[in-house]
C-alpha positions as CSV (number, residue, x, y, z in Angstrom):
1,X,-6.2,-17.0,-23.0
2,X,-4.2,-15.6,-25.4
3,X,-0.7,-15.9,-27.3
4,X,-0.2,-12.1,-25.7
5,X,-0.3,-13.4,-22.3
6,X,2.5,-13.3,-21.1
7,X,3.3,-12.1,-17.4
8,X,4.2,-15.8,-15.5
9,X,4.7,-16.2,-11.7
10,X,7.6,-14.3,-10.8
11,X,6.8,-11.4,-12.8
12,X,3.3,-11.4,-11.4
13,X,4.7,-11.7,-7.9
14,X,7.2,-8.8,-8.4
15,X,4.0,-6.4,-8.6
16,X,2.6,-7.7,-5.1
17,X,6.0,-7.2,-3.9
18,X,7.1,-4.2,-5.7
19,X,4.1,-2.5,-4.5
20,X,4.6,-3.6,-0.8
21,X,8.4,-3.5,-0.5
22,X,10.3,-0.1,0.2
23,X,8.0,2.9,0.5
24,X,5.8,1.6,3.3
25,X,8.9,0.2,5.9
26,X,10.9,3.1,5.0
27,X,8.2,5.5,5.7
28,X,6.7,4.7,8.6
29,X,8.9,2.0,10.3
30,X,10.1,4.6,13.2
31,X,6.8,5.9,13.5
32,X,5.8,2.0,14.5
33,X,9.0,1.4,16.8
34,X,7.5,4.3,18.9
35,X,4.7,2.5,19.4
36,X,5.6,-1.1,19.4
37,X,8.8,-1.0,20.9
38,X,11.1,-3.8,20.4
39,X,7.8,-5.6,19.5
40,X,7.7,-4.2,16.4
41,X,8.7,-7.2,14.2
42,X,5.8,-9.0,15.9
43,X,3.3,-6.1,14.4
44,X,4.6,-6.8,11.2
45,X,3.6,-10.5,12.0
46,X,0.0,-9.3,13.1
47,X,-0.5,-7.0,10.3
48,X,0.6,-9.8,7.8
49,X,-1.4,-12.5,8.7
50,X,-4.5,-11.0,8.1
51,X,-3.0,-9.4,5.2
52,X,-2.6,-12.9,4.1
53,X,-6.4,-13.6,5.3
54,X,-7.5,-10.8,3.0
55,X,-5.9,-12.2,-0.1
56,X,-7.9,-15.9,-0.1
57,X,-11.0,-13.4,-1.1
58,X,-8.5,-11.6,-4.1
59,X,-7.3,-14.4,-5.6
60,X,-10.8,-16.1,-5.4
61,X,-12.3,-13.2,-7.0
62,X,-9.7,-12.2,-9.0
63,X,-9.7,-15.4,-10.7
64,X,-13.7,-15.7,-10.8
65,X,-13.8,-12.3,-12.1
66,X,-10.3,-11.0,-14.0
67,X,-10.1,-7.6,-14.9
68,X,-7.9,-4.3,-14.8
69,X,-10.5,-3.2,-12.1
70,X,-9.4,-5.2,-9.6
71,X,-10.9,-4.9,-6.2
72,X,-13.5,-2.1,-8.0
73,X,-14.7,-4.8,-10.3
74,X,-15.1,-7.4,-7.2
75,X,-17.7,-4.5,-5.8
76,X,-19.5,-4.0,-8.5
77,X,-20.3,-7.8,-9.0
78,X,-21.4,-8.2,-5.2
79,X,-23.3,-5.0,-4.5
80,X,-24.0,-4.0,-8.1
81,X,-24.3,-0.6,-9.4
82,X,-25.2,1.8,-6.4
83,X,-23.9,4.7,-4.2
84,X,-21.9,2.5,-2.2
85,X,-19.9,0.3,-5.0
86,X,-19.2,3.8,-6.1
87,X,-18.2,5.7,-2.3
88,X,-15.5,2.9,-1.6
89,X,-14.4,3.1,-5.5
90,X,-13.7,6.8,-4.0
91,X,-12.4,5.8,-1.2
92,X,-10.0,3.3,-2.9
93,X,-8.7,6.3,-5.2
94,X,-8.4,8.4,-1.5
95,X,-6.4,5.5,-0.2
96,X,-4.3,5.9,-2.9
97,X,-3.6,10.0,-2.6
98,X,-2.7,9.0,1.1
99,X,-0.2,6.5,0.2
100,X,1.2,8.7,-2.3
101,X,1.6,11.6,0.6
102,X,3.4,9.0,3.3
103,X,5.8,8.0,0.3
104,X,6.6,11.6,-0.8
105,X,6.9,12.5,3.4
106,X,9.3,9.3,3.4
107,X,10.8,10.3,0.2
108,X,11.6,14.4,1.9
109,X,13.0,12.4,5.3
110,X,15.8,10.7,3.8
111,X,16.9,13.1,1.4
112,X,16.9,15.4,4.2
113,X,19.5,13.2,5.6
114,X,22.0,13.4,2.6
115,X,21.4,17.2,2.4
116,X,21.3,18.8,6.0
117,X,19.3,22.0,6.3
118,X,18.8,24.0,8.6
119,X,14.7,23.9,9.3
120,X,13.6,19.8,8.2
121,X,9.8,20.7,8.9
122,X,9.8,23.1,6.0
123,X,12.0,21.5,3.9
124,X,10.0,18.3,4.9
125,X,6.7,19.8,2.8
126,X,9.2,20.9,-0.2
127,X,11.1,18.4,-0.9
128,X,7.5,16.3,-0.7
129,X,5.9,17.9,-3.1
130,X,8.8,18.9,-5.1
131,X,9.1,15.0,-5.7
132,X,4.6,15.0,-6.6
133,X,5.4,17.7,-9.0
134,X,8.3,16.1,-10.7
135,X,6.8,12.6,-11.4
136,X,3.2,14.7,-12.5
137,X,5.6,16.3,-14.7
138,X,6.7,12.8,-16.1
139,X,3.3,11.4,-16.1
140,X,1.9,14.6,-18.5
141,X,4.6,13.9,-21.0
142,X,3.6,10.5,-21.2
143,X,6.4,8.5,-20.1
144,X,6.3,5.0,-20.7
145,X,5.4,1.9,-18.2
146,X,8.5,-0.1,-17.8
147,X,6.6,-3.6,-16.5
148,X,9.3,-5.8,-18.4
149,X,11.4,-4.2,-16.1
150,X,9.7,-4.7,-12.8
151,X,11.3,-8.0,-12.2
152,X,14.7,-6.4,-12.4
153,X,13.9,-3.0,-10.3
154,X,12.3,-5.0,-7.5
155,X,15.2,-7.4,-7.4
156,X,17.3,-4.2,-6.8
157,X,15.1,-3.2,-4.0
158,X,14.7,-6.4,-2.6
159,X,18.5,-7.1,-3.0
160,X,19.4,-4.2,-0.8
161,X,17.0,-4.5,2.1
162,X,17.8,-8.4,2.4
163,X,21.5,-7.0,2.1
164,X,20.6,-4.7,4.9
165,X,19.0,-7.3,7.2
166,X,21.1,-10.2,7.1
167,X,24.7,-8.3,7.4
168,X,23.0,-6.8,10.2
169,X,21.7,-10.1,12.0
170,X,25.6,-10.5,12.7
171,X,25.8,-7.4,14.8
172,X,22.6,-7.4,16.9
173,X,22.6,-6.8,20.6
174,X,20.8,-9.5,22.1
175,X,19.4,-7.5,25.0
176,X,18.0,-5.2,22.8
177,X,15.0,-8.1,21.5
178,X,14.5,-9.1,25.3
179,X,10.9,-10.1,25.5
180,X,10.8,-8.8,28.7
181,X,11.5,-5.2,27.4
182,X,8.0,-5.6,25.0
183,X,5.5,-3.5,25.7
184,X,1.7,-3.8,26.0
185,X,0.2,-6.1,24.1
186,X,-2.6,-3.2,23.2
187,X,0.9,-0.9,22.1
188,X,1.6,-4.1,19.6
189,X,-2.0,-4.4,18.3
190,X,-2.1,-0.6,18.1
191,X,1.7,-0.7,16.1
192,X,-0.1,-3.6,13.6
193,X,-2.4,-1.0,12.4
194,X,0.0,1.5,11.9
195,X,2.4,-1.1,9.7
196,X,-0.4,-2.3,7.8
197,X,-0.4,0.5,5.4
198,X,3.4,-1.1,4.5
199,X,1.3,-4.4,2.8
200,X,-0.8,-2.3,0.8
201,X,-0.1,-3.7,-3.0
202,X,-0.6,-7.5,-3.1
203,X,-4.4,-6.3,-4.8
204,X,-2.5,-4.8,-7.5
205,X,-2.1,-8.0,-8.9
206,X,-5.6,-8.9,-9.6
207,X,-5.4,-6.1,-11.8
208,X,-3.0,-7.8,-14.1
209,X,-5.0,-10.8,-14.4
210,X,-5.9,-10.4,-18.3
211,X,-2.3,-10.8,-19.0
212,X,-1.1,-13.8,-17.0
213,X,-0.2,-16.9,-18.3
214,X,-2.9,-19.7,-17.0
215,X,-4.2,-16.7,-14.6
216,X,-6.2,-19.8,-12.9
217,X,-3.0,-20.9,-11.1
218,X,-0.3,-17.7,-11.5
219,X,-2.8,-15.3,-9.7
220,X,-3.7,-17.1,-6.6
221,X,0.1,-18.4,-6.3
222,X,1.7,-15.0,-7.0
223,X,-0.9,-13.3,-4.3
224,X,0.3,-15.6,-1.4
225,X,3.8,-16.0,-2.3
226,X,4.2,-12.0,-2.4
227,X,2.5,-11.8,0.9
228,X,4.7,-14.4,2.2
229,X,7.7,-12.9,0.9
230,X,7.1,-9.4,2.5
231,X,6.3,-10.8,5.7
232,X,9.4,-12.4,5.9
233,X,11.4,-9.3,4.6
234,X,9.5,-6.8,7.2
235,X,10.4,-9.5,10.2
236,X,13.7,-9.6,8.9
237,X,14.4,-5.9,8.4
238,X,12.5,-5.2,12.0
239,X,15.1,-7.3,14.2
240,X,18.0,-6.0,12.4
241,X,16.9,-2.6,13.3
242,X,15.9,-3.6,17.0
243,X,19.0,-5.5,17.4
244,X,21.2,-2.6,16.0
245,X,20.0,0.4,18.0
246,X,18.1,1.2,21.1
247,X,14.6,2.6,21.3
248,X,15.5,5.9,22.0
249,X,17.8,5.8,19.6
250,X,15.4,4.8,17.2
251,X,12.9,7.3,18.7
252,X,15.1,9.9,17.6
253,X,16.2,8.9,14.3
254,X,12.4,7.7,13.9
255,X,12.4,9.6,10.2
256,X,15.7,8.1,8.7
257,X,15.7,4.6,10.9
258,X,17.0,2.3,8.9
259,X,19.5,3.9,7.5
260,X,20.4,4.9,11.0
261,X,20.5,1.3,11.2
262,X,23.2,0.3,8.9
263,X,25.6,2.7,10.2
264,X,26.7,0.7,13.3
265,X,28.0,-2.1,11.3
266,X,28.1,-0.7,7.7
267,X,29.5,2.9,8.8
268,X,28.9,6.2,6.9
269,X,28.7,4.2,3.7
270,X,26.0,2.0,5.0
271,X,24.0,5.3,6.4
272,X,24.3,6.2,2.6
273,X,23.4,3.4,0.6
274,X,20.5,2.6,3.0
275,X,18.7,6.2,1.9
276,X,19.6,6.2,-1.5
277,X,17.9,3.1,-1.0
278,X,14.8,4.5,0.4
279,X,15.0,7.7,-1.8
280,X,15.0,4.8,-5.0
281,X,12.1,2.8,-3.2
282,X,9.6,5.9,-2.3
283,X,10.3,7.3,-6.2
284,X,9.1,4.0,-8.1
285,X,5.8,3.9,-5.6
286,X,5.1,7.5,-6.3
287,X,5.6,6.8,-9.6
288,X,3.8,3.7,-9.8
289,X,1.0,4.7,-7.8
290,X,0.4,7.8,-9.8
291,X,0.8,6.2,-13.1
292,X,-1.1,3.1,-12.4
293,X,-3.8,2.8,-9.6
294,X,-5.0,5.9,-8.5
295,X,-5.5,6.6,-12.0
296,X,-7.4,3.4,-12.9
297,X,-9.7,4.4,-9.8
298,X,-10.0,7.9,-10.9
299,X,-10.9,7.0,-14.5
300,X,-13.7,4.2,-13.1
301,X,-15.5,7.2,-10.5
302,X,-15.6,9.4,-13.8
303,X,-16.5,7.0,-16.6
304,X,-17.7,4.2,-15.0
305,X,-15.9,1.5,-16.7
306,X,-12.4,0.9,-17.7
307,X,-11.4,1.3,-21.6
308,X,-12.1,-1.7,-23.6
309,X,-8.5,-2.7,-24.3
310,X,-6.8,-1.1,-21.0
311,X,-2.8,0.5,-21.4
312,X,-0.8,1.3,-18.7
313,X,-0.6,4.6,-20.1
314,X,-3.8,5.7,-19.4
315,X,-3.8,9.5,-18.4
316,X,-3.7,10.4,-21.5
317,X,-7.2,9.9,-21.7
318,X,-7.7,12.2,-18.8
319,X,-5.0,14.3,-17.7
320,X,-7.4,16.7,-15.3
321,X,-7.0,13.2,-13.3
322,X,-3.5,13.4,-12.8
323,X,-3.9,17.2,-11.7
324,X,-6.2,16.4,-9.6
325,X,-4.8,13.5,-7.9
326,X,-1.4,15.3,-7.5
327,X,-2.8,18.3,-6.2
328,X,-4.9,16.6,-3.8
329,X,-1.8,14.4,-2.3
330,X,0.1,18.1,-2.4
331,X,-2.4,19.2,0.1
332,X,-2.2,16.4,2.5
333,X,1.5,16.5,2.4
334,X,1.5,20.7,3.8
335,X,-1.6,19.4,5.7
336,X,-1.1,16.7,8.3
337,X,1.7,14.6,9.4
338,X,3.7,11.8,9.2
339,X,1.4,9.5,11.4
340,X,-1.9,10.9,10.7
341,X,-1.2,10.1,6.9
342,X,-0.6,6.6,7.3
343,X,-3.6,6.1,9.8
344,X,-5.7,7.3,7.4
345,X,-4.8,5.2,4.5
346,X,-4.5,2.3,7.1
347,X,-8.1,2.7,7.7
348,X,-9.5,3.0,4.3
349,X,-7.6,0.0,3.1
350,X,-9.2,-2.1,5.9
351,X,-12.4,-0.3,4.8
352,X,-11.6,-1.4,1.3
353,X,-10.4,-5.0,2.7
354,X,-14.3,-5.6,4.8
355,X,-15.8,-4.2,1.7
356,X,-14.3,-7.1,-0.9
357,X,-14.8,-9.6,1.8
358,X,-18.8,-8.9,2.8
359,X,-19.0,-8.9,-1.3
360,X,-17.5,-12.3,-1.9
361,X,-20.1,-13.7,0.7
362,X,-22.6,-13.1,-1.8
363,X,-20.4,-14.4,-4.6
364,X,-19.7,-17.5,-2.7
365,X,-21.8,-19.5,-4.7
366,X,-19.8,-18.3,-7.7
367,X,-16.0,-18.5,-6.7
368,X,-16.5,-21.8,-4.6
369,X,-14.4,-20.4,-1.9
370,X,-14.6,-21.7,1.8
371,X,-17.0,-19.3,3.7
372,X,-15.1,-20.0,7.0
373,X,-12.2,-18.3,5.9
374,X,-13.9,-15.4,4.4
375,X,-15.6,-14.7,7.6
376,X,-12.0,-15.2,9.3
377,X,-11.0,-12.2,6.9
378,X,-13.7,-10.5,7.6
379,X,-13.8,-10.4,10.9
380,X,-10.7,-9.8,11.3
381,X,-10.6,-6.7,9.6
382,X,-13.2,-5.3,11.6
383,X,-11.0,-6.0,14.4
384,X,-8.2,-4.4,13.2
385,X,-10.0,-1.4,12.2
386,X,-11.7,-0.8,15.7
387,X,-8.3,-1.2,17.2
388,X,-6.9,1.8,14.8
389,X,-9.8,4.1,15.6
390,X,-9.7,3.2,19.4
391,X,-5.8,4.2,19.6
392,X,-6.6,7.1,17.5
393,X,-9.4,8.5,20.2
394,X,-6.6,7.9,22.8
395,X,-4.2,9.8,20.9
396,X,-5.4,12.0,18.4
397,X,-9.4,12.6,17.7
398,X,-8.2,15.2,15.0
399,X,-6.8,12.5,12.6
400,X,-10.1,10.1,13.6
401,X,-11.9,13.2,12.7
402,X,-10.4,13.7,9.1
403,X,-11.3,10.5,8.1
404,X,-14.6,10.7,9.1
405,X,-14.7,13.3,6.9
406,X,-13.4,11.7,3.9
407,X,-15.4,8.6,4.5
408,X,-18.5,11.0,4.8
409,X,-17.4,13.1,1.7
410,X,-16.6,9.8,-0.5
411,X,-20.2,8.8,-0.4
412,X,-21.4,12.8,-0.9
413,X,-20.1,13.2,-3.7
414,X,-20.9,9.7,-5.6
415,X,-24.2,10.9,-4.7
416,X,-23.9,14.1,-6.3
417,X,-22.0,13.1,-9.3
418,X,-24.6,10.4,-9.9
419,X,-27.4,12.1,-9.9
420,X,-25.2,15.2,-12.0
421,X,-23.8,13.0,-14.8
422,X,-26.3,9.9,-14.8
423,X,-22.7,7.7,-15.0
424,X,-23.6,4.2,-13.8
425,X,-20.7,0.9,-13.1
426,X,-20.3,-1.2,-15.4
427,X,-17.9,-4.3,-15.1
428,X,-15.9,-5.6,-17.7
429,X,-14.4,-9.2,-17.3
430,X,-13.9,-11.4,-20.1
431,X,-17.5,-11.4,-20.3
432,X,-17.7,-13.1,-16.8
433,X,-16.3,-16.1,-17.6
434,X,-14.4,-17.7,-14.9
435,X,-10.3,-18.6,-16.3
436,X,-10.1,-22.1,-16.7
């Protein structure tokens, strides 16, 4: 450890929940209420908790093995250098293209809202990837990262959606969280998969391990408390919601829902501040994601290995990455919808999450974690994922179909490029020394 190190817990935990908070409940929450019902708070429980399973494994690993990587470098040490390590390095860098899609789809919804036209399934697709082209813009010039800010933007969006949720608990209508009004419990399960896409982003802090302060304690502590924090803001923000409108009320502002939300008891200037707040939300995600992870997972499928000394500001050292990723997330923005999108990047980041956890059983030895718990995460990640792809065969084999596809094409072409440029992994943390 260093006299550089200098991120402590709150500013690590601000990534976890900066990455979580805002893009994901704003973009998909109506999409959920259609399936959950007025259940939907309790598939943000579901989808949590094994959220929280999943990140035992990250903070074991991230501490064992610290590094920029991330989840990548937790691969390579399990399974080593092969086609796989490499196929679900792709399919991490995929995940990411689909998030970036949902966020730019929530981003188009709730400006929408604020600027009424007259046909919102083609203005939809623009104002999407108007948003992509703006922040690809911003990324080519080279703005800076602004992680000394994080603290202070998160707190924003944090502020407002607690805000939201407890001004709101005052106005609920009771009859509208009636148990007896839930739906199935496979509609519940089925929503959980669907909402699990909004905890993607607690892994992004294992990727700021090398800069912690006393990374042994911060990084496991920041992982759970970010976790924990979400949960509670998603449960929060879920009955507020539920309590505040009626499902088909929901049903039909599914797009713009929580700032539908805020209008019974905040009015018109409630409706307002409530998508400003979402168009500030899905911006910094695009923009984070865009300037941070997809491009670390682009530059390890190329190179094979971070840079020696990573910087935030990496695209500089390859900028066809950025064109690349952007015009790949253009495509599935003008390609499929609002709910095929976020299944898709549901189910690779449960592919990602059964990945990490089958590699820290044979790195057990190493991180001295408890191997009950890992097969708890494990296990229950496979569950989760054959619960998405079962409701997707009931309700749309086209979307089950695409990610076939990109799960199939993900290991093509690491095969391909493999045997094209020679390009092995390589891992790159602090020579393997554990943080003590």
């Amino acid at each position: 450890m260093t006299e550089s190190k200098s991120m402590g817990l709150w500013s690590a935990t601000s990534i976890g929940v900066g990455a979580m908070v805002g893009a994901g409940i704003f973009s998909i929450f109506g999409t959920a209420t259609q399936i959950s019902g007025n259940a939907v708070y309790i598939s943000f429980i579901i989808a949590g908790a094994i959220a929280l399973l999943s990140t035992y494994s990250y903070a074991k690993l991230g501490v064992r093995y610290p590094s920029a990587g991330g989840p990548v470098e937790f691969l390579i040490h399990g399974f080593g250098d092969r086609i796989l390590t490499g196929a679900l390095n792709l399919l991490l860098w995929t995940g990411y293209i689909f998030g970036l899609a949902l966020y730019a789809k929530g981003f188009a919804l709730y400006a929408l809202t604020l600027v009424p036209v007259a046909s919102t399934g083609l203005w939809t697709n623009i104002f999407a990837t108007s948003i992509i082209v703006i922040f690809t813009a911003v990324n080519f010039i080279g703005a800076k990262a602004v992680g000394k800010s994080e603290l202070f933007i998160v707190s924003i969006k944090v502020g407002i959606l607690l805000l939201f949720a407890v001004s709101g608990l005052f106005f609920i209508e009771p009859s509208n969280l009636s148990i007896s009004e839930f739906p199935s419990t496979s509609n519940i399960l089925f929503g959980a998969g669907i909402v699990f896409l909004a905890y993607q982003g607690f892994g992004l802090i294992t990727n700021a391990a090398e800069d912690m302060v006393d990374p042994k304690k911060t990084l496991p502590r920041a992982l759970y408390l970010s976790v924990i924090i979400v949960i509670c803001i998603y449960v929060l923000v879920s009955i507020t919601v539920i309590g505040n409108l009626s499902i088909s009320t929901i049903s039909t502002a599914k797009d713009y829902a929580l700032a539908a939300a805020a209008q019974p008891f905040l009015g018109n200037s409630g409706f307002t501040i409530m998508a400003i707040a979402a168009l500030f939300s899905t911006s910094s995600a695009i923009n984070a994601s865009l300037y941070g992870g997809a491009n670390v997972s682009y530059l390890i499928a190329k190179e094979g290995e971070l840079p020696a000394f990573f910087e935030r500001k990496v695209w500089n050292r390859s900028t066809e990455g950025l064109f690349i990723t952007s015009g790949l997330v253009i495509l599935c923005i003008n390609l499929l919808n609002l709910e095929g999108i976020s299944m898709i990047a549901s189910a690779s980041l449960l592919v990602i999450y059964v990945a990490v956890n089958a590699s820290h059983l044979r790195l057990v030895a190493e991180t001295g974690a408890k191997r009950y718990l890992i097969w708890a995460s494990l296990l229950s990640s496979i569950v989760f994922f054959v619960i998405l792809v079962y409701y997707e065969i009931l309700n749309s084999i086209t979307t089950l179909v695409v990610f076939a596809f990109v799960l199939a094409l993900c290991f093509i072409v690491e095969w391909a490029y493999r045997n094209y440029s020679s390009r092995i992994l390589k891992t790159r943390t602090n020579g393997g020394k554990t943080y003590e």
